[in-house]
C-alpha positions as CSV (number, residue, x, y, z in Angstrom):
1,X,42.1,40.2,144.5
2,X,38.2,39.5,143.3
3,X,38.8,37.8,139.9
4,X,36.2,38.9,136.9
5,X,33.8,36.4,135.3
6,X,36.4,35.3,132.6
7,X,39.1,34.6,135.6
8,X,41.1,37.0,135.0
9,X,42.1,39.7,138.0
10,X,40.5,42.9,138.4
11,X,42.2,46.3,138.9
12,X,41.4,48.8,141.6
13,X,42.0,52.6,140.1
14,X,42.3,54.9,143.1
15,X,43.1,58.6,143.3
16,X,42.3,61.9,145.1
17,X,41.1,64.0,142.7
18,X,41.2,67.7,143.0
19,X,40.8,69.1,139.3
20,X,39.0,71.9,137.5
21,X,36.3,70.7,135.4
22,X,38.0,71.3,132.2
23,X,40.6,68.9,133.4
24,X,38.7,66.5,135.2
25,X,36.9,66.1,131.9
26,X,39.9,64.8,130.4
27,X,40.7,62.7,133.7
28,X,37.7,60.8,133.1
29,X,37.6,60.4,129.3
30,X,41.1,58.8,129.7
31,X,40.2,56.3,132.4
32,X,37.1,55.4,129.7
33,X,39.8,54.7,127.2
34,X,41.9,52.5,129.2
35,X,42.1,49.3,127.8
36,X,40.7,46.4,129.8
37,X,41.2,43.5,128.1
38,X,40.1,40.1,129.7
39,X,39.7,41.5,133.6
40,X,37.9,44.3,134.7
41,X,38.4,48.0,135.8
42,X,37.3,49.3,139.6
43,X,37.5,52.7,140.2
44,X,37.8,55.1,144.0
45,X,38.1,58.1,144.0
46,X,38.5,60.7,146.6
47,X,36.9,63.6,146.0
48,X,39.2,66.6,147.1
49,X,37.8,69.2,144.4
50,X,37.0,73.1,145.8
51,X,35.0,73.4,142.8
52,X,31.3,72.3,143.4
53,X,31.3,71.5,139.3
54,X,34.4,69.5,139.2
55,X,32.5,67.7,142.7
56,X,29.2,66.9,140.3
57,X,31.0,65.9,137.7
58,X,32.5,63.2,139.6
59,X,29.4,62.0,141.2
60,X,27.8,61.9,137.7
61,X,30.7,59.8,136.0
62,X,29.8,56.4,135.4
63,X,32.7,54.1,133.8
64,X,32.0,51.9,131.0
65,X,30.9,48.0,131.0
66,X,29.8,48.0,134.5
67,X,32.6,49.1,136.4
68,X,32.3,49.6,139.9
69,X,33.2,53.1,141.4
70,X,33.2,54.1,144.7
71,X,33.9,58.2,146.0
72,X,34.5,59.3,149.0
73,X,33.2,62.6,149.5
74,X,35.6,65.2,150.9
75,X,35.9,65.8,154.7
76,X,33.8,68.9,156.3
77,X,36.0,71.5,157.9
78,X,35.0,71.2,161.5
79,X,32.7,74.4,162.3
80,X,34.0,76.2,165.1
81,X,31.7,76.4,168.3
């Protein structure tokens, strides 16, 4: 576990998210309320959304205090030959 500048253990937040963009908006706003105290918050997500807004809204999201996030873009269908 990488430990934060203060020494104290960060947390890895990781989910698939699939969510319309009402939802998702509430998703994220909840994650930027978590409470962090001393350590710090990472964030993956993978993004599973059939919406193309709920998809941009992700990509746009940015946590608070220099969080790191990492998405991971949903698979392609294979295109049939």
């Amino acid at each position: 576990m990488e430990e934060s500048v203060a020494g104290a253990p960060r947390v890895l937040v990781g989910a698939p998210v699939r969510r319309k963009p009402r939802i998702l908006r509430h998703f994220l706003q909840g994650l930027e309320d978590l409470d962090r105290h001393e350590g710090g918050l990472d964030f993956a997500f993978i993004d599973d959304n059939a919406d193309p807004g709920s998809s941009s809204m992700l990509r746009a999201w940015h946590p608070p205090l220099g969080d790191g996030v990492v998405l991971v873009p949903r698979a392609l269908p294979a295109s049939a030959s």
